[in-house]
C-alpha positions in Angstrom: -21.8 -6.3 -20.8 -23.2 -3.8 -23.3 -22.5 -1.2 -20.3 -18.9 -1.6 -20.0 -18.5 -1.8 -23.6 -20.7 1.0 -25.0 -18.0 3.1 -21.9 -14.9 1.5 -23.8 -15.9 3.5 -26.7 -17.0 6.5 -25.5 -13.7 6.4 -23.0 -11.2 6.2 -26.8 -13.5 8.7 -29.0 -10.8 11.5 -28.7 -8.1 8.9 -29.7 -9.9 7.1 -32.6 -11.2 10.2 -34.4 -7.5 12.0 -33.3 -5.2 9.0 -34.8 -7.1 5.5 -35.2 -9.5 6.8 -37.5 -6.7 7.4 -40.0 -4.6 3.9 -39.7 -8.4 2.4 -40.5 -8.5 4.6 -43.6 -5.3 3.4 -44.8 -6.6 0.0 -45.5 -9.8 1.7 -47.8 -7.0 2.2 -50.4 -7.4 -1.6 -51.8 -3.5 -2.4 -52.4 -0.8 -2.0 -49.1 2.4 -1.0 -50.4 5.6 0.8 -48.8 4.4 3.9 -48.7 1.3 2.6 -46.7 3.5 0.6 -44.1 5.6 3.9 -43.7 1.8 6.1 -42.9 1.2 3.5 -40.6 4.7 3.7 -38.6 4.0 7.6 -38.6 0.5 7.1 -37.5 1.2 5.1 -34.7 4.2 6.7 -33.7 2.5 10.2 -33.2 -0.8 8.4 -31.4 2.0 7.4 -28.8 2.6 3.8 -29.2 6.2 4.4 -28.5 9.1 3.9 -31.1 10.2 0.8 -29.9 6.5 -0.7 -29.7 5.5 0.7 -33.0 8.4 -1.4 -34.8 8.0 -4.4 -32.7 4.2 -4.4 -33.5 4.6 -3.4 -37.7 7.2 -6.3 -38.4 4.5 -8.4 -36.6 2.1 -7.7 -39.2 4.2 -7.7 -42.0 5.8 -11.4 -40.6 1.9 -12.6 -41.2 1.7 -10.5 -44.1 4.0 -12.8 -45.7 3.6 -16.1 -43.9 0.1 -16.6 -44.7 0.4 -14.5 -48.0 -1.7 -12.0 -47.6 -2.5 -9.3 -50.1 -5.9 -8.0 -49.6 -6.2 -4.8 -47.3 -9.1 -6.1 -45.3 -7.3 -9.1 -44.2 -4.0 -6.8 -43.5 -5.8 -4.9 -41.4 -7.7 -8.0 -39.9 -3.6 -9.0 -38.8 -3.3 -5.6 -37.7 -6.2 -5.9 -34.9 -4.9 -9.0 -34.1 -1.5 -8.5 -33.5 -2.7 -5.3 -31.7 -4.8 -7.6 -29.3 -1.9 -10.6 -28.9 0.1 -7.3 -27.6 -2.5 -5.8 -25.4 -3.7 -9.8 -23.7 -1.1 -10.0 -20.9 -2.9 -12.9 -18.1 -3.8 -11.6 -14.8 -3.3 -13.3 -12.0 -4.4 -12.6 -9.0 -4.3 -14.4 -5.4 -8.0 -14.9 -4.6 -7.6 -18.8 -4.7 -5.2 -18.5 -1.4 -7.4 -15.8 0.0 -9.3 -17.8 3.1 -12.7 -17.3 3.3 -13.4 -14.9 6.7 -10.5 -12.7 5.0 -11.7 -9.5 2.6 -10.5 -8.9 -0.6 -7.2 -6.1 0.0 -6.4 -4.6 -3.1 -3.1 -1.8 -2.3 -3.1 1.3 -5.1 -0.5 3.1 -5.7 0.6 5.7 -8.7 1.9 9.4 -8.6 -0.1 12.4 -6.7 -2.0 14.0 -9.5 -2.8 10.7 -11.6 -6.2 10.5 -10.8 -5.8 7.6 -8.0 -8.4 8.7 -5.5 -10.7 9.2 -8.2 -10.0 5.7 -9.4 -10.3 4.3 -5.6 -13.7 5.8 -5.5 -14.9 4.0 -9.0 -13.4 0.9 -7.8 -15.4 0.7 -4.4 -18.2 1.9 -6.5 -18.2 -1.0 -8.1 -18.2 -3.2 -5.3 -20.7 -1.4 -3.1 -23.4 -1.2 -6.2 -22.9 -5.0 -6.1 -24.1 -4.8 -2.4 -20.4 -5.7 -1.2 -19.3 -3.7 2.0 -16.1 -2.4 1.6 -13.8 -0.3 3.8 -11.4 2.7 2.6 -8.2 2.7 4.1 -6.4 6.1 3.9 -2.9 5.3 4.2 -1.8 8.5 2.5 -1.0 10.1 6.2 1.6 12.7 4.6 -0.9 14.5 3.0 -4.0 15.9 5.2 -6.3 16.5 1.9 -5.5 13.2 0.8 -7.3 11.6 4.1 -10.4 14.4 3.6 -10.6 13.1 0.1 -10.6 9.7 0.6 -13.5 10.3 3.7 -15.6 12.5 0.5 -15.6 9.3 -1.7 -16.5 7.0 1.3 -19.6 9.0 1.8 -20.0 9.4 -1.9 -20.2 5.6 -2.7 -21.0 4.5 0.6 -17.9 3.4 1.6 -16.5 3.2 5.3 -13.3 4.9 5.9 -10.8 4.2 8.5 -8.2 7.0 8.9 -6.0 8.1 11.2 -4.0 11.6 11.9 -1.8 13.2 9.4 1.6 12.4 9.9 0.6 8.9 11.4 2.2 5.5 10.4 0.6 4.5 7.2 0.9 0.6 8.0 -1.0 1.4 10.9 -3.7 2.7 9.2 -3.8 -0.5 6.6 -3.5 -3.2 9.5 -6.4 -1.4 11.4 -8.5 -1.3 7.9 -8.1 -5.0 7.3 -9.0 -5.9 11.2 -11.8 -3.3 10.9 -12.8 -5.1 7.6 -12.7 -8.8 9.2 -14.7 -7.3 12.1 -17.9 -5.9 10.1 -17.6 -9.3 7.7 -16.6 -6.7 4.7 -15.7 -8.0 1.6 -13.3 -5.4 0.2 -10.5 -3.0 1.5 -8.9 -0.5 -0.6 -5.8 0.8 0.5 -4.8 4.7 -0.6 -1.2 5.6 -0.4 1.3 8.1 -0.6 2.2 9.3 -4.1 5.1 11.7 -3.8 7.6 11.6 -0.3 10.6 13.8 -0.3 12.6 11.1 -2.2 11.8 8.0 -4.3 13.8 5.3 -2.3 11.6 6.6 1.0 8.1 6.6 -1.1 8.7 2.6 -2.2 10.1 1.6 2.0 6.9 3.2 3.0 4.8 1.0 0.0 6.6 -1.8 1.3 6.1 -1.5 4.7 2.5 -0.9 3.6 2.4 -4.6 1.8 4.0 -6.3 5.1 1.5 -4.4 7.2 -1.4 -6.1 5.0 0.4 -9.5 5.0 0.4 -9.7 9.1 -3.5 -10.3 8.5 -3.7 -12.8 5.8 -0.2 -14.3 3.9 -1.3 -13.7 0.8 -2.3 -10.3 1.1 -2.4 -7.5 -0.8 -4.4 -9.8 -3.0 -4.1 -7.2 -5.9 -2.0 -4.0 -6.3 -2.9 -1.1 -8.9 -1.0 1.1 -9.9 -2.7 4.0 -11.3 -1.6 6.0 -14.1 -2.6 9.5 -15.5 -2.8 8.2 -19.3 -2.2 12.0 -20.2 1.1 11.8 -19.5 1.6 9.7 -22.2 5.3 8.2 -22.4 6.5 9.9 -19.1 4.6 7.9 -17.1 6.3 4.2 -18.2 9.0 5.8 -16.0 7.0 6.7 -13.2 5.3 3.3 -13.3 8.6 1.2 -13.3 9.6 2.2 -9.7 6.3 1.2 -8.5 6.6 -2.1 -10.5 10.1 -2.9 -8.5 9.0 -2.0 -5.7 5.7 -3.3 -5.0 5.0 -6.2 -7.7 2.2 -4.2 -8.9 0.0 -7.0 -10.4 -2.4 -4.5 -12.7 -2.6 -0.9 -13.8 -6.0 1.3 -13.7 -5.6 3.5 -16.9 -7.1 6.9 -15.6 -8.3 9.4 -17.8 -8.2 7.7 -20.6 -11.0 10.1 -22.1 -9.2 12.6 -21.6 -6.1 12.4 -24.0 -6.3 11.8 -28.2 -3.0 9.4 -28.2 -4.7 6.6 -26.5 -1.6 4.5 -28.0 0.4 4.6 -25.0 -1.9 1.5 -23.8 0.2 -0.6 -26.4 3.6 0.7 -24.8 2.6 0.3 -21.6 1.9 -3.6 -22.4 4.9 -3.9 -23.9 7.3 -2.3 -22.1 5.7 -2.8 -18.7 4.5 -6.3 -19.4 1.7 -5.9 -16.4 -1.8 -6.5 -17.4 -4.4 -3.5 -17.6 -7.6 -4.5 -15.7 -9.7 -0.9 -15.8 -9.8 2.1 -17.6 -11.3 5.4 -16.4 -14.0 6.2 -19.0 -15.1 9.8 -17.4 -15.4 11.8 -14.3 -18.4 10.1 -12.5 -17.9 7.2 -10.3 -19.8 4.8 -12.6 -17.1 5.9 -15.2 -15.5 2.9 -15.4 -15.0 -0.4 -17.4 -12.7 -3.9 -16.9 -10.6 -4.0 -19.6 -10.4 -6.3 -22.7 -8.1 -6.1 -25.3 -10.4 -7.3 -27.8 -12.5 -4.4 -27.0 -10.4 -1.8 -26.6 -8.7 -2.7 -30.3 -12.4 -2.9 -31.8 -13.5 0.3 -30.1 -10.4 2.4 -31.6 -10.6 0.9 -34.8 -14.4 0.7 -35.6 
């Protein structure tokens, strides 16, 4: 536990000492007036929580502010962090209880070429092959030749078997096979790569949905989980991005990738509220092992601390 948390921290340094620090200095000046609530809209506002999300979450706090009379700093900012969390817990649920037991676990990711989502595949079977769990790589990202010599680098990385087919080949293909090949060698997890970019939007989400029926031929309830990865760089750009994924695919969590790697690590709280889809792992660093399950609680300690 200490691991994941202690990699929380370090993931949100840039972001705390960029923006967080200061909203946690606001509440050292004893008193919170007007001027106070204002620095805090700003403050939030330019760490990239998003307009919308930033107003939504401040009438929150003052709404407790008032109801349970609150005048002390401390205890303002105690309702901040806990409105912050209440916005951040959306429930997860998966569809391991209807998985049957000879079937792996088939988790589908999906995001944008460039948003760090073979990088995040690579942690994510890390995880389960330190664990001792066989797991199979599926690389369903036939438009793209380097995509399927990437995703056969991280299989030998993290000791992951890959099954791949030739570039240009059907993708559902190449996800039916991986499951079978999975069932076959009694392996407990298959994570499907796909395409990010195709020539046009509406033909990237058929081929993701062909990709889900494809999975489903093997076991109903399959994909059990879909990811969406997004580059949390891109800040407020990529809520677009993410919401033709979301239609298309029911994407049931979102893999925040380089999350180390940007100072306005607010966008987590727009992404929660506009997206309403749970985050369930953050990218924490460039290694494999750089990576952590998500927790609100956490996540809200670590940038405020």
């Amino acid at each position: 536990m200490f691991d994941w948390l202690k990699k929380t921290e370090l993931g949100v340094k840039r972001s705390r000492e960029a923006w967080f620090s200061k909203i946690t200095h606001l509440f050292d000046r004893g008193s919170v007036g007007e001027e106070i609530w204002r620095e805090l809209e700003e403050l939030l506002i330019l760490a990239d929580v998003g307009v919308d999300t930033t107003d939504k979450l401040v009438e929150r706090v003052r709404q407790r502010v008032r109801t349970d009379k609150l005048a002390d700093a401390s205890e303002i900012k105690s309702a901040l962090k806990g409105e912050m969390v209440n916005l951040l817990s959306i429930p997860h649920s998966l569809c391991h209880s209807e998985r049957s037991e000879e079937s792996p676990q088939v988790i589908l990711v999906v995001g944008v070429n460039g948003s760090g989502k073979t990088t995040s595949i690579a942690k994510l079977a890390y995880g389960f092959t330190s664990q001792g769990k066989k797991v199979i790589l599926a690389a369903a990202d036939t438009f793209r030749a380097a995509a399927i010599d990437q995703i056969k680098y991280w299989g030998r990385e993290v000791g992951a078997e890959v099954v791949a087919h030739q570039p240009g080949g059907d993708p559902g293909a190449v996800a039916f096979d991986a499951i079978q090949a999975a069932r076959n060698r009694q392996a407990q997890a298959v994570i499907i790569d796909t395409a990010g970019r195709l020539h046009t939007k509406l033909n990237l989400m058929e081929e993701l949905k062909k990709i889900k029926r494809a999975a489903a031929k093997h076991d109903a309830s399959a994909p059990h989980e879909v990811l969406l990865v997004m580059d949390t760089t891109t800040g407020q750009n990529g809520i677009a991005q993410a919401r033709y994924f979301t239609q298309a695919v029911d994407v049931t969590g979102i893999f925040l990738a380089k999350l180390d790697g940007t100072a306005k690590g607010g966008i987590v709280f727009a992404i929660c509220d506009e997206l309403n889809i749970p985050i369930t792992y953050i990218g924490t660093g460039e290694k494999v092992q750089d990576i952590a399950p998500f927790s609100a609680e956490a996540f809200v300690n670590a940038i405020l601390s």
